[in-house]
N, CA, C and O atoms as a DFTB+ gen file, in Angstrom:
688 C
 N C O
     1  1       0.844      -1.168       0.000
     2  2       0.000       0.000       0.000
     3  2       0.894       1.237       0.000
     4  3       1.394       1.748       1.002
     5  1       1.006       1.583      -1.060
     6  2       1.872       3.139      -1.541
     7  2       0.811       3.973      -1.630
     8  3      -0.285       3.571      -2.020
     9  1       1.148       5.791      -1.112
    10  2       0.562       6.956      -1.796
    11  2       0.053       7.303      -0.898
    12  3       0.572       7.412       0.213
    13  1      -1.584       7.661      -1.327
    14  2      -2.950       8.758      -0.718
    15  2      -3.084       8.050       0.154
    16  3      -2.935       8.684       1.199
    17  1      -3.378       6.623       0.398
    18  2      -4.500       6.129       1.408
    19  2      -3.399       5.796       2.459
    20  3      -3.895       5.672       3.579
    21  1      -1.941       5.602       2.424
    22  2      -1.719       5.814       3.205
    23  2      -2.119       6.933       4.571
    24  3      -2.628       8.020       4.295
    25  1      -1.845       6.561       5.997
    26  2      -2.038       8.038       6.740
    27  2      -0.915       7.866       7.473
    28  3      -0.574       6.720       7.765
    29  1      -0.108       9.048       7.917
    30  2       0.737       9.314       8.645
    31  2       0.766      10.399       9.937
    32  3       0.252      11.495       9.717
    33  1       1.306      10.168      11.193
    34  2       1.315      11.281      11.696
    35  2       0.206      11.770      12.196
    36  3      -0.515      11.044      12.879
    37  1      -0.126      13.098      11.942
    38  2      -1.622      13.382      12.303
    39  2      -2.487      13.336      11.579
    40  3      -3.424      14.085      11.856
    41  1      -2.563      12.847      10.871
    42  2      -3.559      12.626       9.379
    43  2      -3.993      11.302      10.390
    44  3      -5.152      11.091      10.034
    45  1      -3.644      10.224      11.544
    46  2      -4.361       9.604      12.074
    47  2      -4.994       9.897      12.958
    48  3      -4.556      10.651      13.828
    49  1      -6.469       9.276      12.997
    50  2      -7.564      10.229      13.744
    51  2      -8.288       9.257      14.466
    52  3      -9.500       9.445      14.580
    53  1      -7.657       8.006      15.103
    54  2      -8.441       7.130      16.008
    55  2      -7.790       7.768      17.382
    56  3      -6.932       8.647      17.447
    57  1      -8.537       6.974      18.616
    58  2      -8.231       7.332      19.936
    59  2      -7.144       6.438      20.157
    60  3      -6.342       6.973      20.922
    61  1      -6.674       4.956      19.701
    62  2      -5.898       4.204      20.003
    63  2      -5.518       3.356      18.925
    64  3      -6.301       3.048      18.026
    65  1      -3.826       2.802      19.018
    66  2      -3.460       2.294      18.447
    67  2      -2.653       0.979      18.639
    68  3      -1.943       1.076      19.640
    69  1      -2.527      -0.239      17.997
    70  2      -1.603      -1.407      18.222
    71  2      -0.237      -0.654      17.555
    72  3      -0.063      -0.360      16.372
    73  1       0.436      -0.497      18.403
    74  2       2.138       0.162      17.874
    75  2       3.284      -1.124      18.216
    76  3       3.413      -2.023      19.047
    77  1       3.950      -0.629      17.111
    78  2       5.071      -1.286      16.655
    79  2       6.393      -0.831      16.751
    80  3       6.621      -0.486      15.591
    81  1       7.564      -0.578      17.499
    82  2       8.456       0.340      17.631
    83  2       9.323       0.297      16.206
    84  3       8.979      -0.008      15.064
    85  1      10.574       0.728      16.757
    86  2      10.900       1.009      15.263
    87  2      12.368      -0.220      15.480
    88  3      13.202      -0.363      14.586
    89  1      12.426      -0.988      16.808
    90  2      12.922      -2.064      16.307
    91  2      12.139      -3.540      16.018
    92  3      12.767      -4.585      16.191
    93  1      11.171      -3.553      15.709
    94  2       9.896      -3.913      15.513
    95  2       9.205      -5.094      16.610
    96  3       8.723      -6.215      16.445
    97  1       9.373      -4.437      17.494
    98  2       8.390      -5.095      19.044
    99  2       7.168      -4.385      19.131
   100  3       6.897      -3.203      18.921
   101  1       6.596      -5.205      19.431
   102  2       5.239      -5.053      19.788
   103  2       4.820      -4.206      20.962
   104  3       4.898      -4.749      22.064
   105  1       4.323      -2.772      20.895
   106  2       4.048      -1.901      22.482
   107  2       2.982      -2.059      22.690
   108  3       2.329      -1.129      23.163
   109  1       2.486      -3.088      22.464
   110  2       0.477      -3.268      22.703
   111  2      -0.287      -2.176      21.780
   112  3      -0.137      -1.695      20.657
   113  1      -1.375      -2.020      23.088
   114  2      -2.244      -1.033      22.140
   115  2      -1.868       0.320      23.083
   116  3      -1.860       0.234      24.311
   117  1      -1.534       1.684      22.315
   118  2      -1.221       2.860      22.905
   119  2      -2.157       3.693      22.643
   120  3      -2.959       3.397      21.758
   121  1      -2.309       5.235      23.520
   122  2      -3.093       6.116      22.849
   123  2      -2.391       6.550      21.633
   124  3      -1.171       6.417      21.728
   125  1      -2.881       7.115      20.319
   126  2      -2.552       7.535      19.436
   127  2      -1.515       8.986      20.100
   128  3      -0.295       8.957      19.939
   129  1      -2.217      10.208      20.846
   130  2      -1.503      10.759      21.446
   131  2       0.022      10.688      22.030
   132  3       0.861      11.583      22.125
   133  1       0.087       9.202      22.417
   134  2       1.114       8.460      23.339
   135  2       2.408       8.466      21.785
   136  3       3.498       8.992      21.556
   137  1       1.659       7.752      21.211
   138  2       2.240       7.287      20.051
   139  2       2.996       8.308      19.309
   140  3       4.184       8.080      19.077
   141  1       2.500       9.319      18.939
   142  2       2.650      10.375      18.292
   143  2       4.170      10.932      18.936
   144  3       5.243      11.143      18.371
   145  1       3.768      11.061      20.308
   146  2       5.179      11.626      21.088
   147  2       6.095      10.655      20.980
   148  3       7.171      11.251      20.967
   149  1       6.320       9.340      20.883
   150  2       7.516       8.586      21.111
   151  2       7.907       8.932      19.549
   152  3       9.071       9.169      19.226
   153  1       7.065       8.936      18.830
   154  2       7.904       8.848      17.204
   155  2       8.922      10.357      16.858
   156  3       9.982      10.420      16.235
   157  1       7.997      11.657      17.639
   158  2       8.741      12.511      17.545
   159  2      10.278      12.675      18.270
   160  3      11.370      13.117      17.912
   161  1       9.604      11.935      19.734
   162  2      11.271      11.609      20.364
   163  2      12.243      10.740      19.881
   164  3      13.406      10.630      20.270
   165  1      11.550      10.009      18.823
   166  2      13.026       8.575      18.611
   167  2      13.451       9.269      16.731
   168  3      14.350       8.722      16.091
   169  1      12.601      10.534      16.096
   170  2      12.745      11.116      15.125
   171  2      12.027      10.461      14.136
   172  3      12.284      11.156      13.153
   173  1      11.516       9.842      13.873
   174  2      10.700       9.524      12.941
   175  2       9.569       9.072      12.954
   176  3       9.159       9.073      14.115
   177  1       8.500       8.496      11.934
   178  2       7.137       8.938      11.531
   179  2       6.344       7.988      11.975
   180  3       6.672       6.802      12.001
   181  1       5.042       8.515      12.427
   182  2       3.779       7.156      12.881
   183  2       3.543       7.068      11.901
   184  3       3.418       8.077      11.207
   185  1       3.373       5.802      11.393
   186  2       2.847       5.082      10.392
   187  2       1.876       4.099      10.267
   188  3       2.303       3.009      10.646
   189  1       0.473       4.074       9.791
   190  2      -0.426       3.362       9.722
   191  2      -0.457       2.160       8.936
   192  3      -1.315       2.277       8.060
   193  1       0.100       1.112       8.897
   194  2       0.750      -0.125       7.953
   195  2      -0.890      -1.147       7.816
   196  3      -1.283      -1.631       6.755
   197  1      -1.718      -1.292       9.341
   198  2      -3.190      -1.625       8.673
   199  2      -4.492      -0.997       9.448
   200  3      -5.168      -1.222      10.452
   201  1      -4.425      -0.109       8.404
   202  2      -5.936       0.283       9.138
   203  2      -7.161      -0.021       9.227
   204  3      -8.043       0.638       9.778
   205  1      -7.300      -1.550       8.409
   206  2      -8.678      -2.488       8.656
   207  2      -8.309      -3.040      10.043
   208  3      -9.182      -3.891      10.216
   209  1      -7.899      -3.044      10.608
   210  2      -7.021      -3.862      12.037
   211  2      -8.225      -2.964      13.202
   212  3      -8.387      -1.750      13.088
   213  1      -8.708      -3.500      13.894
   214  2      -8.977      -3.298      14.841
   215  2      -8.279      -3.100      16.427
   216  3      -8.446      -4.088      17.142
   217  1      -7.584      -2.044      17.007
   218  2      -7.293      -0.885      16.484
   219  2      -6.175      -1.201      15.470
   220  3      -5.543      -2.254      15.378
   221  1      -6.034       0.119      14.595
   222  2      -5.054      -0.212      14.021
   223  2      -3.823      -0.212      13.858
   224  3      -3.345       0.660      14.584
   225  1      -2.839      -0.878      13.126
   226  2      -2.152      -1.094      13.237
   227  2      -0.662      -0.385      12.923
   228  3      -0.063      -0.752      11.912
   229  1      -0.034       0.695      13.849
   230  2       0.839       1.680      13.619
   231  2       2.533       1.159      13.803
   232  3       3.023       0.308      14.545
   233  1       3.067       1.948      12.923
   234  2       4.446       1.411      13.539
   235  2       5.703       3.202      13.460
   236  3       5.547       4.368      13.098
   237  1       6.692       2.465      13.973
   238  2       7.767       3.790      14.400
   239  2       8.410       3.658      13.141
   240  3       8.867       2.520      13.038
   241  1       8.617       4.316      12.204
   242  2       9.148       4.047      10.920
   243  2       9.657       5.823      10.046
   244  3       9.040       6.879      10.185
   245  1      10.652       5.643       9.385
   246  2      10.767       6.629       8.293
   247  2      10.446       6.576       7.261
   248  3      10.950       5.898       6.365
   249  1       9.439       7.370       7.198
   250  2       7.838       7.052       6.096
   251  2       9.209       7.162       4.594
   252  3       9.300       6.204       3.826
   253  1       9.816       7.997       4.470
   254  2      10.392       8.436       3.213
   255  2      11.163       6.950       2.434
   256  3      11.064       6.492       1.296
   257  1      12.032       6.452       3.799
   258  2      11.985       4.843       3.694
   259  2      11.217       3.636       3.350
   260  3      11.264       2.598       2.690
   261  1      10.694       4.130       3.920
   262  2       9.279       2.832       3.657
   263  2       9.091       2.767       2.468
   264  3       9.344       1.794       1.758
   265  1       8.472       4.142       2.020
   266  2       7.839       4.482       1.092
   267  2       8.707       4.127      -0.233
   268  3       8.091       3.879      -1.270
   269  1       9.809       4.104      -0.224
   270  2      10.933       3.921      -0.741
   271  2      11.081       2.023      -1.097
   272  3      11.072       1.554      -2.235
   273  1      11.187       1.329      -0.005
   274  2      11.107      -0.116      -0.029
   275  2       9.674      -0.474      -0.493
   276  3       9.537      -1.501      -1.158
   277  1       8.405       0.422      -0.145
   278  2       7.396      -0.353      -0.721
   279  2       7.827      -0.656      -2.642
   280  3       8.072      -1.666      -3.300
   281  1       7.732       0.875      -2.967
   282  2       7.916       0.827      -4.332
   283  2       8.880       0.046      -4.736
   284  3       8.704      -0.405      -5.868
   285  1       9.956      -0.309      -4.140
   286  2      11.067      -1.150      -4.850
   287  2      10.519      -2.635      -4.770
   288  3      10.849      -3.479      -5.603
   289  1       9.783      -2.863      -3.867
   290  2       8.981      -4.096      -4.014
   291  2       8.220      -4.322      -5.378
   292  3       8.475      -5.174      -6.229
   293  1       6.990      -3.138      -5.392
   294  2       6.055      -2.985      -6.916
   295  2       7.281      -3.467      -7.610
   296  3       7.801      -4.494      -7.173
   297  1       7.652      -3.048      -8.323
   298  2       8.895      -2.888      -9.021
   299  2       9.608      -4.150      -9.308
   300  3       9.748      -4.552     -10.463
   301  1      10.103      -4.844      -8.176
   302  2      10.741      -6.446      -8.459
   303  2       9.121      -7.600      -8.944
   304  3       9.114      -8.625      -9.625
   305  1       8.173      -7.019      -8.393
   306  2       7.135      -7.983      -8.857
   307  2       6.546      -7.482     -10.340
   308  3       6.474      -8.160     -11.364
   309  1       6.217      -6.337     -10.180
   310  2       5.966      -5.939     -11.965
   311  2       7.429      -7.194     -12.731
   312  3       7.129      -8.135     -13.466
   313  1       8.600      -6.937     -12.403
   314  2       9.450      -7.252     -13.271
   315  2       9.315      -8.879     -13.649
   316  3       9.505      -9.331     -14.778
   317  1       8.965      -9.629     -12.524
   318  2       8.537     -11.465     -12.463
   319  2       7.397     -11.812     -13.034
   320  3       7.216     -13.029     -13.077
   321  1       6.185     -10.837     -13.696
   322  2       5.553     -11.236     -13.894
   323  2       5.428     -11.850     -15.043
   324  3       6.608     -12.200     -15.031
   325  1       5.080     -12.245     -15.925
   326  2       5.163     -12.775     -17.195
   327  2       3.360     -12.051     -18.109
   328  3       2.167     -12.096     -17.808
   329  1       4.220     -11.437     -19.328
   330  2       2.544     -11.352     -19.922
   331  2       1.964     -12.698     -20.935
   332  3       2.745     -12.856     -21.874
   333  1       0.984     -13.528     -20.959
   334  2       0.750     -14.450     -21.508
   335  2       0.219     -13.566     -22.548
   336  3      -0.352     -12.486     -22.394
   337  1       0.625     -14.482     -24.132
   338  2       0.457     -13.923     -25.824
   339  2      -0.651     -14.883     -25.691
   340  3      -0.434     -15.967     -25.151
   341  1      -1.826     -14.577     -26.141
   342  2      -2.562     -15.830     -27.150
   343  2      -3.216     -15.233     -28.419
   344  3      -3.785     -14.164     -28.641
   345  1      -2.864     -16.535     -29.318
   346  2      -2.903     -16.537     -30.453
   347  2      -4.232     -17.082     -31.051
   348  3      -3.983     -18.268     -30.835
   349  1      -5.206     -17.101     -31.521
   350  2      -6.129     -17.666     -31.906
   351  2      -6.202     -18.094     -33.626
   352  3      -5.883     -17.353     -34.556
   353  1      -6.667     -19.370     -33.714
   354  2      -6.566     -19.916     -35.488
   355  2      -7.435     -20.803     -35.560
   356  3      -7.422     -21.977     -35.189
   357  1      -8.539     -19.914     -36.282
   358  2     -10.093     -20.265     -36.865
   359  2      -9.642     -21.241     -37.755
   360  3      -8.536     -21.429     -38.263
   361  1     -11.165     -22.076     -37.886
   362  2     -11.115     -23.227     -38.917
   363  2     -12.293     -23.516     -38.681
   364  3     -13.038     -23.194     -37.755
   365  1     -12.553     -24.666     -40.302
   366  2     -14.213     -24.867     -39.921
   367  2     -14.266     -26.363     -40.075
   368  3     -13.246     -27.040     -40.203
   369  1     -15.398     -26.824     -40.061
   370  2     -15.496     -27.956     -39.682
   371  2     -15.141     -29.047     -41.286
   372  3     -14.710     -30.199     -41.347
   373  1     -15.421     -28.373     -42.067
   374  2     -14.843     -29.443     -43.452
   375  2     -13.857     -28.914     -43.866
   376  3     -13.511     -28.718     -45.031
   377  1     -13.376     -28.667     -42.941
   378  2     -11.409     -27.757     -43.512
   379  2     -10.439     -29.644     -44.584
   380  3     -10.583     -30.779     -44.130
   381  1      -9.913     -29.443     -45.420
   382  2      -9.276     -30.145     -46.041
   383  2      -7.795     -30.693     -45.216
   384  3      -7.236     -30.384     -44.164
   385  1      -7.604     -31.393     -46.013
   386  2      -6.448     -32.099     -44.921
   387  2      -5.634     -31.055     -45.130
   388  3      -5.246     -30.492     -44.107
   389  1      -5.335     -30.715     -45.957
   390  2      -3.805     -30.042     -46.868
   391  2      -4.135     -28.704     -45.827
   392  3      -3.073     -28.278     -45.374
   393  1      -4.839     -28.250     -45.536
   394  2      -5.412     -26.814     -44.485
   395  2      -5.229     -26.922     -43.261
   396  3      -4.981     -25.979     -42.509
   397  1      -5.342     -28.174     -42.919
   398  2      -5.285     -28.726     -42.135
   399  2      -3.506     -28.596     -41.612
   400  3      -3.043     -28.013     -40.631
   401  1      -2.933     -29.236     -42.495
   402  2      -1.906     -28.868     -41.893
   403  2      -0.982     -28.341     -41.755
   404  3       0.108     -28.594     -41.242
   405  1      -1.816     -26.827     -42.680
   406  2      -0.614     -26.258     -42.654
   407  2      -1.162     -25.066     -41.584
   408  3      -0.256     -24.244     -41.442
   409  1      -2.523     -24.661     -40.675
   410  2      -2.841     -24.300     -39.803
   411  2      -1.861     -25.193     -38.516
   412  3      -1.554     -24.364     -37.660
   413  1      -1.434     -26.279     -38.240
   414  2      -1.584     -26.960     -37.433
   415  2       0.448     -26.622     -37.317
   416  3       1.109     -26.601     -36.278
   417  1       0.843     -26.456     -38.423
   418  2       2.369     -25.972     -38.966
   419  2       2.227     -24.369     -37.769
   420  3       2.945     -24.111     -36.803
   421  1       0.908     -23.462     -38.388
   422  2       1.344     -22.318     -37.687
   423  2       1.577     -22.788     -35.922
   424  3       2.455     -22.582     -35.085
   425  1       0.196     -23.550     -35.950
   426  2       0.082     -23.738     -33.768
   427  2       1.449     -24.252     -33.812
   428  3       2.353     -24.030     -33.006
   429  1       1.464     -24.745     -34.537
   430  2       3.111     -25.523     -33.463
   431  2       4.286     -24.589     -33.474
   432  3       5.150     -24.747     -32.613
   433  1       4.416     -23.527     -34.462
   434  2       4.890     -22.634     -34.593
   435  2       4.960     -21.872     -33.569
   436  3       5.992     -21.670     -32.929
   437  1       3.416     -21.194     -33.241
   438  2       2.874     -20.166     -32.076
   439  2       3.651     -20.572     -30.851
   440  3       4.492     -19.827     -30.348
   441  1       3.321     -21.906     -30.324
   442  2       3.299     -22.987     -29.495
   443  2       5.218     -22.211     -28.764
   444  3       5.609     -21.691     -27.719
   445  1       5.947     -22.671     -30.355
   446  2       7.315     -22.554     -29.733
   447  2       7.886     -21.008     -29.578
   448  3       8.985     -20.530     -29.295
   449  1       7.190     -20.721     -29.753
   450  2       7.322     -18.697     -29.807
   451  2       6.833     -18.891     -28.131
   452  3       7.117     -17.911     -27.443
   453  1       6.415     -19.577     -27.691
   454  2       5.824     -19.358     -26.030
   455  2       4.403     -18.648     -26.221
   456  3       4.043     -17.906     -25.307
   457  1       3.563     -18.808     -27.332
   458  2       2.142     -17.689     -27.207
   459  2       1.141     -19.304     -26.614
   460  3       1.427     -20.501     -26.595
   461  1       0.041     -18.581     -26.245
   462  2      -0.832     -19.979     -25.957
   463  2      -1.572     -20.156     -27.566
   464  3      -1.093     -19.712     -28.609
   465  1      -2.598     -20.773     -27.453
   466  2      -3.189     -20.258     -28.692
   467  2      -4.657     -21.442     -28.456
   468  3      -4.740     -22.557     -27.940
   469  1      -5.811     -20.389     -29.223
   470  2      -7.023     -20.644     -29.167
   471  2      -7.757     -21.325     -30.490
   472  3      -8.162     -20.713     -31.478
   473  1      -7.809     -22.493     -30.293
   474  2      -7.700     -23.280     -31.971
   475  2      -9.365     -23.418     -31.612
   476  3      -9.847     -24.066     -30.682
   477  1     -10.109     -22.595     -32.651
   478  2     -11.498     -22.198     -33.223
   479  2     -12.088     -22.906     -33.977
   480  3     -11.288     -23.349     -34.801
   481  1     -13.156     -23.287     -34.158
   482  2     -13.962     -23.956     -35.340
   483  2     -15.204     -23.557     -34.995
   484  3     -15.825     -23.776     -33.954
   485  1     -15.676     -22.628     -36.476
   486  2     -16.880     -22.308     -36.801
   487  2     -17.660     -22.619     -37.485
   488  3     -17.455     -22.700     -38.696
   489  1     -19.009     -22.941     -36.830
   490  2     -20.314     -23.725     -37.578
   491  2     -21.168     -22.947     -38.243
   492  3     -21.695     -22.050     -37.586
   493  1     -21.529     -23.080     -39.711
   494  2     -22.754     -22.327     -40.125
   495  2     -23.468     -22.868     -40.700
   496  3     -23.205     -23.921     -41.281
   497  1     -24.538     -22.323     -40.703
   498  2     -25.556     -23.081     -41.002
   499  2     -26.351     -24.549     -40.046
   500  3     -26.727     -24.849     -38.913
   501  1     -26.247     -25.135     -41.512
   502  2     -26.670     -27.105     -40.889
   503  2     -25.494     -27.642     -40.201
   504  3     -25.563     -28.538     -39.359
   505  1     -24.412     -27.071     -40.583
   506  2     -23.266     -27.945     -39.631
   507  2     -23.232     -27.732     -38.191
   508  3     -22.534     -28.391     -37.420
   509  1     -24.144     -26.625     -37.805
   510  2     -24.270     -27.065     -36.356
   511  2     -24.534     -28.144     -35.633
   512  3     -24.136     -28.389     -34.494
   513  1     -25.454     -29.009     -36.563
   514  2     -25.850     -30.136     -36.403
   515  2     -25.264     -31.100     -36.388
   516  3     -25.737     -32.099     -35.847
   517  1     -23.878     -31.104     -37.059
   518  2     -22.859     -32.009     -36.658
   519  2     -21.961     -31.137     -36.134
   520  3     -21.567     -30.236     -36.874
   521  1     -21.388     -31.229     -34.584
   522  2     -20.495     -30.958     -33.901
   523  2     -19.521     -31.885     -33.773
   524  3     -18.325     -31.596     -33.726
   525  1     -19.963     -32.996     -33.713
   526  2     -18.941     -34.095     -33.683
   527  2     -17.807     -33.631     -34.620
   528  3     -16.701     -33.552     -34.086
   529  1     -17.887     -33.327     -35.851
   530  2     -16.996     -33.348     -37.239
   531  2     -16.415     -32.027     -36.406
   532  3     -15.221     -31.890     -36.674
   533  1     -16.814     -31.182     -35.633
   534  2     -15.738     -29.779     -35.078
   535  2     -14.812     -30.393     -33.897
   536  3     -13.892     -29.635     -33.589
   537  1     -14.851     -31.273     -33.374
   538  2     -14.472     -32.011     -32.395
   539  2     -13.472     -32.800     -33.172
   540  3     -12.303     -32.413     -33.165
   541  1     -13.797     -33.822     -33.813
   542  2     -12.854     -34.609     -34.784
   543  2     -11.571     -33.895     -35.415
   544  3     -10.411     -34.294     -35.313
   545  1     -12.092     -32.575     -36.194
   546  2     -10.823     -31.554     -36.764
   547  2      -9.804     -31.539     -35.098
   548  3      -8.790     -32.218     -34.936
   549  1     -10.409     -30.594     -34.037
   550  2      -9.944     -30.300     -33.108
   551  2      -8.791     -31.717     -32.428
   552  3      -7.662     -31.430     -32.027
   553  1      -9.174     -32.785     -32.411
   554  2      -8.585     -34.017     -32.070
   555  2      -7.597     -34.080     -33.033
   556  3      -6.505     -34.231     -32.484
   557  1      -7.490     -34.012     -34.659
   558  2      -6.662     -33.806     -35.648
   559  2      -5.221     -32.997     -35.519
   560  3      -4.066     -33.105     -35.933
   561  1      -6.040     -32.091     -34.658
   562  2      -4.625     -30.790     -34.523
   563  2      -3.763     -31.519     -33.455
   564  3      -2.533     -31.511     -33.490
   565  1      -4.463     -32.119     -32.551
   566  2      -4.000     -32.712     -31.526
   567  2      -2.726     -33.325     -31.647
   568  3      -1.608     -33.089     -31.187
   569  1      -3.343     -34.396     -32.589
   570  2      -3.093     -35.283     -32.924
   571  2      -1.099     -35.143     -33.797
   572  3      -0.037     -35.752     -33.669
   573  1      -1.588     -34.046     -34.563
   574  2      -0.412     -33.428     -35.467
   575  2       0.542     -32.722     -35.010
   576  3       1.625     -32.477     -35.540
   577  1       0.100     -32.361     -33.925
   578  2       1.101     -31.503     -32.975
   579  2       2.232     -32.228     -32.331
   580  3       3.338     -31.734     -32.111
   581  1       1.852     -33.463     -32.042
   582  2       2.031     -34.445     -30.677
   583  2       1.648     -34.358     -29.670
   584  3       0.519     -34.503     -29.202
   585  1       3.602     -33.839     -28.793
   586  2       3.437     -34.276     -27.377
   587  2       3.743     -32.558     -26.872
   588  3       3.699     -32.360     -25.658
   589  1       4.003     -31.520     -27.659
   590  2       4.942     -30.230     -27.649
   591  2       4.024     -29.466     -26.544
   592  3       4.634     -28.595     -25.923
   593  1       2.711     -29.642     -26.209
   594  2       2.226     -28.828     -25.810
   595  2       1.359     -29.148     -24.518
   596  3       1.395     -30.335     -24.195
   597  1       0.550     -28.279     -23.682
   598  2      -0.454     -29.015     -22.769
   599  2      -2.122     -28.225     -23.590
   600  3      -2.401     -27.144     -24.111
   601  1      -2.604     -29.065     -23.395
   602  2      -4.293     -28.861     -23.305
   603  2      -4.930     -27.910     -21.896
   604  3      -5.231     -28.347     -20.785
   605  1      -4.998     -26.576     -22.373
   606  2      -5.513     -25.694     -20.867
   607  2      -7.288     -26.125     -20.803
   608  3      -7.827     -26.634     -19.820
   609  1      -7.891     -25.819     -21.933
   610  2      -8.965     -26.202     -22.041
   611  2      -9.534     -26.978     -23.093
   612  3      -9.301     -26.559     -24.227
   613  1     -10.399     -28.268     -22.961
   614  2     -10.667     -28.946     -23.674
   615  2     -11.898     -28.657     -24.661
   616  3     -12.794     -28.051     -24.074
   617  1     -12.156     -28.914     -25.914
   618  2     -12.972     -28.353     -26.681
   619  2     -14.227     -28.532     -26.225
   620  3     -14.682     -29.629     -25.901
   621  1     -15.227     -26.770     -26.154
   622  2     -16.211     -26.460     -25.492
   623  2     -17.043     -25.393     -26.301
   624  3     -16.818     -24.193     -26.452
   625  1     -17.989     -26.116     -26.738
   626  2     -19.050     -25.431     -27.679
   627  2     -19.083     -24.035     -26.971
   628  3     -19.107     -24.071     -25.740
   629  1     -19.088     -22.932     -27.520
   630  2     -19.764     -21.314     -27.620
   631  2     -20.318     -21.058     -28.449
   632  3     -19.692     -20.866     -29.491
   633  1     -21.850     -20.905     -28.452
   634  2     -22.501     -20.360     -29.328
   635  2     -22.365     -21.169     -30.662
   636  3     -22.457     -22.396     -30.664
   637  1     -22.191     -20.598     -31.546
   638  2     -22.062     -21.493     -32.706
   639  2     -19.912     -21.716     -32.906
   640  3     -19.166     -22.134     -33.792
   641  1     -19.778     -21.280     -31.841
   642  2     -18.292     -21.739     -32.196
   643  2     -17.668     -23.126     -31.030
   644  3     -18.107     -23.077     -29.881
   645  1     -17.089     -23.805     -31.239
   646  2     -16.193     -24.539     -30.835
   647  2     -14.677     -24.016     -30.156
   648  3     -13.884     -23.524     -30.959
   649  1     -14.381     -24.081     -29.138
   650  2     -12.937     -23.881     -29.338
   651  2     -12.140     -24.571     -27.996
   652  3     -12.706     -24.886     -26.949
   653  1     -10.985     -24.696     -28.227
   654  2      -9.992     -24.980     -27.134
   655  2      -8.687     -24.636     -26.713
   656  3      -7.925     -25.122     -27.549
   657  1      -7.981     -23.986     -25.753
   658  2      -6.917     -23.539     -25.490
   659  2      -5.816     -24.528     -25.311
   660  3      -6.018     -25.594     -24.729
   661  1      -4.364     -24.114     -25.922
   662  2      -3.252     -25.019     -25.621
   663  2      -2.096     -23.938     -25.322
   664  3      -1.872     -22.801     -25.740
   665  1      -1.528     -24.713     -24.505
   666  2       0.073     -24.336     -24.481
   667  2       1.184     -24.837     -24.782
   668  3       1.205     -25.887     -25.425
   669  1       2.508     -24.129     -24.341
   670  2       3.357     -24.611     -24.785
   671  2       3.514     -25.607     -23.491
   672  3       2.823     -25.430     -22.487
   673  1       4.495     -26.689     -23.590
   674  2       4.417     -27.147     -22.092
   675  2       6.007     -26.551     -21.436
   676  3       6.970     -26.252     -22.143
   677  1       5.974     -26.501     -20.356
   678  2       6.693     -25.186     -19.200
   679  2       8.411     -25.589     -19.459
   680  3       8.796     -26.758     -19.481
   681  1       9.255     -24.501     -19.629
   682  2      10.638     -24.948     -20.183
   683  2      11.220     -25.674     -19.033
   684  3      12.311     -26.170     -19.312
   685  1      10.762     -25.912     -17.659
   686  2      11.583     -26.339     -16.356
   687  2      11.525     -27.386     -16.645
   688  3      12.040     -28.251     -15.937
């Protein structure tokens, strides 16, 4: 919790607080008043770390610090995160072999680029009526791919579309 909603100092406005010194022991619960004076005597800032806490929860700290380590935290976790690519590749249900595989050329392609990818099949018309044959293609790709990848989701009618998610499987 960085910024506005932080409160510091006198910007806190309860009668009492659970305080935390600033070698981080526990002083029970103090008056806020109480509190206020030890931080000015030991030089640095009351700090409100949880204020859903019943009372809440203050500590003896140099806000400029803190404030400082919170953000460098944001910062190492923004950097670990990973953004997932997905790729999606429509097809319909009487797609030809030869289409077949050379769609199935791109997924495995996608696949090793690290994107996920959303392999589609769209029904129109009367072929709604056979889903099976959108299922069968879908098993095809499977099939052509091998072993390169995992199955996130297994093929699941939407509306008049079909589809199912794959990945790559994990480099560890």
């Amino acid at each position: 919790m960085v910024g506005k909603e932080q409160r510091i100092n006198e910007k806190i406005q309860v009668r009492e607080v659970r305080l935390i010194d600033e070698k981080g022991e526990q002083r029970g619960i103090v008056p806020t008043v109480e509190a206020m004076e030890m931080a000015r005597r030991a030089g640095v800032d009351l700090v409100e770390v949880s204020p859903t806490a019943s009372p809440p929860v203050c500590k003896l700290l140099d806000y400029g610090k803190y404030r400082f380590e919170q953000e460098k935290k944001l910062r190492e976790a923004k950097k670990k995160q990973k953004l997932v690519k997905l790729k999606e590749i429509r097809m319909q249900p009487k797609i030809e072999e030869h289409d077949l595989a050379f769609k199935t050329k791109h997924i495995a392609e996608f696949l090793g680029e690290g994107f996920k990818v959303k392999v589609t099949i769209r029904f129109r018309g009367r072929e709604l009526a056979h889903t099976e044959r959108g299922r069968d293609v879908l098993n095809k790709v499977l099939e052509h791919l091998g072993e390169s990848f995992v199955v996130d989701k297994t093929p699941v009618m939407e509306g008049r579309m079909m589809s199912m998610f794959i990945s790559p499987k994990s480099k560890r």
